[in-house]
C-alpha positions as CSV (number, residue, x, y, z in Angstrom):
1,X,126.3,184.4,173.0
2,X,124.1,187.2,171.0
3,X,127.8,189.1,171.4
4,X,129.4,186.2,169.6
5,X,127.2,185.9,167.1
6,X,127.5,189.6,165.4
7,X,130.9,188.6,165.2
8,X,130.3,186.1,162.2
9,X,131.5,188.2,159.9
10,X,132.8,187.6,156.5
11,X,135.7,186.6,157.6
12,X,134.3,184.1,160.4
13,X,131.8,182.8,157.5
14,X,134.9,181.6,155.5
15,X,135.4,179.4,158.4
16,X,132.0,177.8,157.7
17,X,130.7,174.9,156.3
18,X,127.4,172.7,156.6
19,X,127.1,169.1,158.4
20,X,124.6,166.3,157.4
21,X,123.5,168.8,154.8
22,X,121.8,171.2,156.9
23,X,123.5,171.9,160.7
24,X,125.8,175.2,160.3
25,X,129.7,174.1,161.7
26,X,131.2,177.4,162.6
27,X,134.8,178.2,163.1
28,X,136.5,174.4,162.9
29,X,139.7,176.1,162.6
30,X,140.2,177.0,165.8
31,X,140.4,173.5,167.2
32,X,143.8,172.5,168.6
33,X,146.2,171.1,166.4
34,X,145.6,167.2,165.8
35,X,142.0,167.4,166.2
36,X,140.1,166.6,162.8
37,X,136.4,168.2,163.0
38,X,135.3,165.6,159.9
39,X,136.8,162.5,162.0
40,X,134.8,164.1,165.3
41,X,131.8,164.7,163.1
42,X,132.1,161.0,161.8
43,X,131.8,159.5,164.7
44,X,129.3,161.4,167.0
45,X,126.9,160.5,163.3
46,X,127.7,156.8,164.0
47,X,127.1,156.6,167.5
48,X,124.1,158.8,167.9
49,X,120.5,157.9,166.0
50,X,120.4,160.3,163.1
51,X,117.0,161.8,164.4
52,X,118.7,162.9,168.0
53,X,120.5,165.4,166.1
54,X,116.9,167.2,164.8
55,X,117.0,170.2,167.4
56,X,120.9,170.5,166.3
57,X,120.8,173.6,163.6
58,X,124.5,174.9,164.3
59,X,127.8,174.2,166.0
60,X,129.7,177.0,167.4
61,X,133.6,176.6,168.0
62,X,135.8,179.3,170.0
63,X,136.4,181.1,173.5
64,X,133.0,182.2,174.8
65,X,132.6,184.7,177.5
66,X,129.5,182.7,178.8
67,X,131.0,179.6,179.0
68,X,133.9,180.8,180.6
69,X,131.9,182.5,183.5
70,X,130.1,179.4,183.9
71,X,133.2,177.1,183.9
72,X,131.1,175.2,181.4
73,X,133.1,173.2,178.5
74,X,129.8,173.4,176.3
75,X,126.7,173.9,176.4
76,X,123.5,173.7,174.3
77,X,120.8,177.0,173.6
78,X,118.5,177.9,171.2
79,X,119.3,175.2,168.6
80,X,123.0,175.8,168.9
81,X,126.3,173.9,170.4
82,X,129.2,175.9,172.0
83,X,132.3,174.3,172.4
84,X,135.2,176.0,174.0
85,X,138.0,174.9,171.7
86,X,140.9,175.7,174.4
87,X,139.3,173.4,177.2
88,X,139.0,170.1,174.2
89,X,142.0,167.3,175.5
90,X,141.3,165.0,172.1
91,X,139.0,164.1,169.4
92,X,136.9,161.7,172.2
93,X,137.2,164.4,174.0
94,X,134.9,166.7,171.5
95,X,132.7,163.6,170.4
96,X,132.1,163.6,174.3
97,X,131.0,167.3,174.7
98,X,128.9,166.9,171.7
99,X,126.9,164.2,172.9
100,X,126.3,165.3,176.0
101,X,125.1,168.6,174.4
102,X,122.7,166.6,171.8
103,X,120.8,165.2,175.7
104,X,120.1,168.7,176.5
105,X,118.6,169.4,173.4
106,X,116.3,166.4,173.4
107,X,115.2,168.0,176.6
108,X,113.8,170.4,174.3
109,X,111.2,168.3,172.7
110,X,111.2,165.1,174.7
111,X,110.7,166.5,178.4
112,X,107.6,164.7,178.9
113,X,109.2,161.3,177.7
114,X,112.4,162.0,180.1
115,X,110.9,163.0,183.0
116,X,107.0,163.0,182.7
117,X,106.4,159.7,185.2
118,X,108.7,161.4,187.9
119,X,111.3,158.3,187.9
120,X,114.3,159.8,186.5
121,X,114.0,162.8,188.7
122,X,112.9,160.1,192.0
123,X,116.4,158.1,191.2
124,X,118.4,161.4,191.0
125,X,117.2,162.9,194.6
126,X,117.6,159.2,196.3
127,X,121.0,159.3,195.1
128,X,121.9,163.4,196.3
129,X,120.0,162.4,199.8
130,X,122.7,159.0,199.7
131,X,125.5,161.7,199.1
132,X,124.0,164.1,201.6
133,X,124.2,161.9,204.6
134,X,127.8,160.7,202.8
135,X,128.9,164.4,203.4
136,X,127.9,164.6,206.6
137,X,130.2,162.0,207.9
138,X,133.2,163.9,206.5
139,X,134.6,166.9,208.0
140,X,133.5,169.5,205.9
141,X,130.6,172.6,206.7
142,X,127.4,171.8,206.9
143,X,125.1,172.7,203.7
144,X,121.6,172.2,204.5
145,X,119.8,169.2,203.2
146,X,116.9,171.1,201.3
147,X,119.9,172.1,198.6
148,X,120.3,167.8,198.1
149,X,116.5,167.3,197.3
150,X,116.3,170.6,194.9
151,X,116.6,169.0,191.1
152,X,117.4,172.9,189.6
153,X,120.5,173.8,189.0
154,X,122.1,176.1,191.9
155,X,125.6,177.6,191.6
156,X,125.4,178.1,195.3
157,X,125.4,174.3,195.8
158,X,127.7,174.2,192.6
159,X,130.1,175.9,194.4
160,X,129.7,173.9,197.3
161,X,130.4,170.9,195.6
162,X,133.4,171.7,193.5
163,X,135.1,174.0,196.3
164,X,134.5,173.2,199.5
165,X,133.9,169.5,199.3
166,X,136.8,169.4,196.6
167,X,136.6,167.1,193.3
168,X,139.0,164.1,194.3
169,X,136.9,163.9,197.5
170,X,133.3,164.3,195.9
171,X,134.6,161.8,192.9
172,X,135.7,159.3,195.5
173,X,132.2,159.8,197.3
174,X,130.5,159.4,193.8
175,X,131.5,156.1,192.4
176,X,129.0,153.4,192.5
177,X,126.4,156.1,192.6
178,X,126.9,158.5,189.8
179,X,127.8,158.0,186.4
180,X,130.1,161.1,186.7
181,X,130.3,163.6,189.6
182,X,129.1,166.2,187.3
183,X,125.9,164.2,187.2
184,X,125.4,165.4,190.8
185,X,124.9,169.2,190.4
186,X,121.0,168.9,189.0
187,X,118.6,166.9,187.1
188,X,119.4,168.1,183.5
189,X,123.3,167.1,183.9
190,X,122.2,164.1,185.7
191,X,120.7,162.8,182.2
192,X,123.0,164.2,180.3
193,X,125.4,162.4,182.3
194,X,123.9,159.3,181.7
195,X,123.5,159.7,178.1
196,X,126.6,160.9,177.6
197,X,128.5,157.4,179.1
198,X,125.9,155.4,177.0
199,X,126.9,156.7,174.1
200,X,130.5,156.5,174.7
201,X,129.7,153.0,175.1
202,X,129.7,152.9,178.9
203,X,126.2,150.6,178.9
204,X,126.5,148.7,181.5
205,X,128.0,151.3,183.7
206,X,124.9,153.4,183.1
207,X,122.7,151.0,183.7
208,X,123.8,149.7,186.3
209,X,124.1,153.4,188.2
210,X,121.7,154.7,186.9
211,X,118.7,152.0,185.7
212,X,115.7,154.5,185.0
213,X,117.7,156.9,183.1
214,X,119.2,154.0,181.5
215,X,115.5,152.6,180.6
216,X,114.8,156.4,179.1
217,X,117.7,156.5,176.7
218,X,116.6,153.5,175.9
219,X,113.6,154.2,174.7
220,X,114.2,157.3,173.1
221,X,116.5,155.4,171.0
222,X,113.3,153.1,169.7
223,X,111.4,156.2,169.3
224,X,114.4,157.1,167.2
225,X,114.5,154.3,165.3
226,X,110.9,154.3,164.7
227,X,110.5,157.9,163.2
228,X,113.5,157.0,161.4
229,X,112.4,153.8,159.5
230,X,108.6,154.4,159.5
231,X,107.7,151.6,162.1
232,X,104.8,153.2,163.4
């Protein structure tokens, strides 16, 4: 990303302009044609509590080496959004990366709210253990059980998920218990996961899959509100 970032020249600034009056939006242009960055904007400021977006200072937009090498979509770091704009389907599409990179930056300031009683992170390895022992009925290697009950992110077992089990086989193994088989791979996507389908308006999906992350967003949205609207 540093790489990227000498690039803004004054050329690239050109391509600039400012969101809610102070987040930096960076290279627009090179969305796919039919996608509208004000529309996408619009609606990720109506969906989202305005004070979610606080740790949000810019929006990048183009083909990032690190996201690439990740086979990452987006991702959030150091105050900044990356979007790969070859990988975005459709406007939802965007709204839906954005979102779920706003999560990761309230990780930033609200870790303690996510995951400081341990519930979050106690629903999250029930559910890898329940998709451990679903594994092991199928016919695919062994991978030993220590990886299921690890929160961190591990591209070994990321790799283990999305090549040896195989997507259509790990979503079909997923339903009912995660919100998206993405939301398998660690604890931080696990949230972001679940935030993500909340705010696409997937409520009762969430909360019925996943009820203590479901009871978090929840109440970072009335911290939200509060800060917002003075009710202290």
């Amino acid at each position: 990303m540093k790489e990227y970032l000498k690039q803004l020249n004054e050329k690239n600034r050109s391509n600039h302009f400012m969101w809610l009056g102070r987040i930096n939006v960076y290279n627009a242009k090179d969305l796919p044609t039919g996608i509208d960055i004000d529309s996408t904007l619009d609606i990720v400021k109506e969906r989202l509590p305005s004070s979610f977006l606080s740790n949000v200072e810019s929006i990048y937009i183009g083909n990032f080496d690190a996201l690439k090498d990740r086979k990452m979509n987006a991702m959030y770091e150091n105050g900044a959004i990356y979007i790969a704009s070859d990988d975005i389907l459709d406007e939802e599409d965007l709204v839906d990366d954005i979102i779920h990179e706003v999560a990761h930056s309230l990780e930033e300031t609200h870790a303690i709210d996510i995951y400081g009683d341990g519930q979050v992170e106690r629903e999250f390895i029930i559910k890898r253990l329940q998709l451990f022992n679903a594994l092991r009925r199928q016919d695919i290697p062994f991978f030993p059980r220590d990886y299921f009950a690890n929160t961190e992110y591990s591209e070994e077992f990321d790799n283990f998920l999305y090549r040896t089990v195989g997507y259509p086989l790990l979503t079909s193994l997923t339903i009912g218990m995660f919100v998206s088989p993405y939301g398998a791979t660690s604890l931080r996507e696990y949230f972001g996961n679940a935030f993500e389908k909340y705010f696409m308006g997937e409520h009762e999906e969430v909360k019925n899959i996943s009820p203590q992350a479901y009871k978090k967003i929840k109440e970072l949205i009335v911290q939200g509100e509060e800060r917002e609207y003075g009710d202290f």
